[in-house]
C-alpha positions as CSV (number, residue, x, y, z in Angstrom):
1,X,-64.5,-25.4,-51.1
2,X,-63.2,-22.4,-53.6
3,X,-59.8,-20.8,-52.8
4,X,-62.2,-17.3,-52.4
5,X,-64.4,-18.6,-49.8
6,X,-61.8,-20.2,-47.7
7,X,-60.3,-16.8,-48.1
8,X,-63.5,-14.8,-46.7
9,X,-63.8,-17.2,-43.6
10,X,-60.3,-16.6,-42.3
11,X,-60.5,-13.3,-41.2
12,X,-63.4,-13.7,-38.5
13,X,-61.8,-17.1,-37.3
14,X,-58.5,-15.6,-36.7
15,X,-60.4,-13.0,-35.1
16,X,-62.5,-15.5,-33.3
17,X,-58.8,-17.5,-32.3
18,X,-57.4,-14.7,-31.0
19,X,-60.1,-13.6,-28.9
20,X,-60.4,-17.2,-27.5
21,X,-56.6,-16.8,-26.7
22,X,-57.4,-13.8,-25.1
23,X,-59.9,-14.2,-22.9
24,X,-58.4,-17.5,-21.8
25,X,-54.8,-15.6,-21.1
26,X,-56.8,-12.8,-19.1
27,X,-59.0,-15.4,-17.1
28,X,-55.7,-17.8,-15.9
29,X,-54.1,-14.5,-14.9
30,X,-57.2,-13.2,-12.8
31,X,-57.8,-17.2,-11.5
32,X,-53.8,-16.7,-10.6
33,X,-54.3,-13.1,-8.4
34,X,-56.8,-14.6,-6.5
35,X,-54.7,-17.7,-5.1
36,X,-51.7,-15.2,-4.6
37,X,-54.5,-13.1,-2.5
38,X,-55.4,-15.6,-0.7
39,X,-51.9,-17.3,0.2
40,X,-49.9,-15.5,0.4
41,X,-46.8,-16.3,2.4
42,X,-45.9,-12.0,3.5
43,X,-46.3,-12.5,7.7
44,X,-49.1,-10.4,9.1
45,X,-47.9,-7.2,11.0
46,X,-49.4,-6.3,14.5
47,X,-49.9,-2.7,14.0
48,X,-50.3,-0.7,17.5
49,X,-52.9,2.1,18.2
50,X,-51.6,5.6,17.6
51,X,-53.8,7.9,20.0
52,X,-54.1,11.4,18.2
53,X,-53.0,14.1,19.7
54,X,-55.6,16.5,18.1
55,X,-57.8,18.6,20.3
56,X,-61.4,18.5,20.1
57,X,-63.9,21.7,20.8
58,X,-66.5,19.4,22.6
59,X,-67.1,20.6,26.2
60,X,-65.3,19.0,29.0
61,X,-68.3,19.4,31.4
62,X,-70.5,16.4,32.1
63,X,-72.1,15.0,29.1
64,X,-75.9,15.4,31.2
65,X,-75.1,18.8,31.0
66,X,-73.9,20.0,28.0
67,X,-76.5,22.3,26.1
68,X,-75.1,22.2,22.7
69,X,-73.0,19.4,20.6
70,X,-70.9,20.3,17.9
71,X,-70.9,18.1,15.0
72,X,-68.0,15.9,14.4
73,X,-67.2,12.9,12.1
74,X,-69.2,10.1,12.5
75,X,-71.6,11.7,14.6
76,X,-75.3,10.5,13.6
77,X,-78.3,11.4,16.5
78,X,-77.5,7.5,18.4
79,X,-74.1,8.1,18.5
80,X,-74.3,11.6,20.0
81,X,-77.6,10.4,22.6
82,X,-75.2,7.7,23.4
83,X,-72.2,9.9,24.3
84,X,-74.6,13.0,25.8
85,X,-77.3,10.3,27.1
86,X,-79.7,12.6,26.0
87,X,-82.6,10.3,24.5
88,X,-82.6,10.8,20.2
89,X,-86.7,11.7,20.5
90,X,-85.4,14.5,22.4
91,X,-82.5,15.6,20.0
92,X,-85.3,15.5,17.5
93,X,-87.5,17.2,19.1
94,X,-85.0,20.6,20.3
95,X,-83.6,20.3,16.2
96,X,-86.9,20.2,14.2
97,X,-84.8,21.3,11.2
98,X,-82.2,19.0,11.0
99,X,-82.1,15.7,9.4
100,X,-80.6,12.8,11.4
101,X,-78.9,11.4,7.9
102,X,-77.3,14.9,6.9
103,X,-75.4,16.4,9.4
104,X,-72.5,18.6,8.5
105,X,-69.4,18.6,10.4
106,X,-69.3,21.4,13.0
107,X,-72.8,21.9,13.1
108,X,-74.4,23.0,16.3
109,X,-76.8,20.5,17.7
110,X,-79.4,21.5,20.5
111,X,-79.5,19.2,23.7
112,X,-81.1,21.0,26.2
């Protein structure tokens, strides 16, 4: 082979070496994360349940007779029929204009 085409072929497979290098490097270090993630020898830590102190505007009265629910985190129509034990065909039927997937925190729901 000519001194010039030996010449011309060098580049890309250096290129082509060092990419190979590369990826291989990168690969053995992501293959290496995953065992540390998966034994790692840092004991587990029993966390205990902090109880919030926050007050909440919800009416202390009993939940068959509350007439209104405001909105709070979480809060889709089964969770607040389950709390209320008003049935959700109801909660649809008293809020014709609001959508069970896009309720807004602090919104006033009708339950009676």
């Amino acid at each position: 082979m000519p001194r010039n085409d030996r010449r011309r072929f060098a580049a890309p497979a250096a290129f082509l070496l060092a990419a190979t290098i590369g990826i291989v490097l990168v690969r053995s270090g992501m293959d290496a994360g995953a065992d540390r993630a998966t034994t790692s020898s840092v004991p587990t830590i029993t966390r205990k349940r902090v109880v919030s102190t926050t007050t909440t505007k919800r009416r202390t009265t009993t939940p068959s007779s509350q007439a209104f629910w405001t909105v709070q985190a979480g809060d889709t129509f089964g969770v607040i029929s389950t709390k209320s034990g008003v049935p959700v065909a109801t909660i649809e039927r008293l809020n014709p204009n609001v959508s069970s997937t896009s309720l807004f925190i602090g919104e006033k729901i009708r339950l009676r």
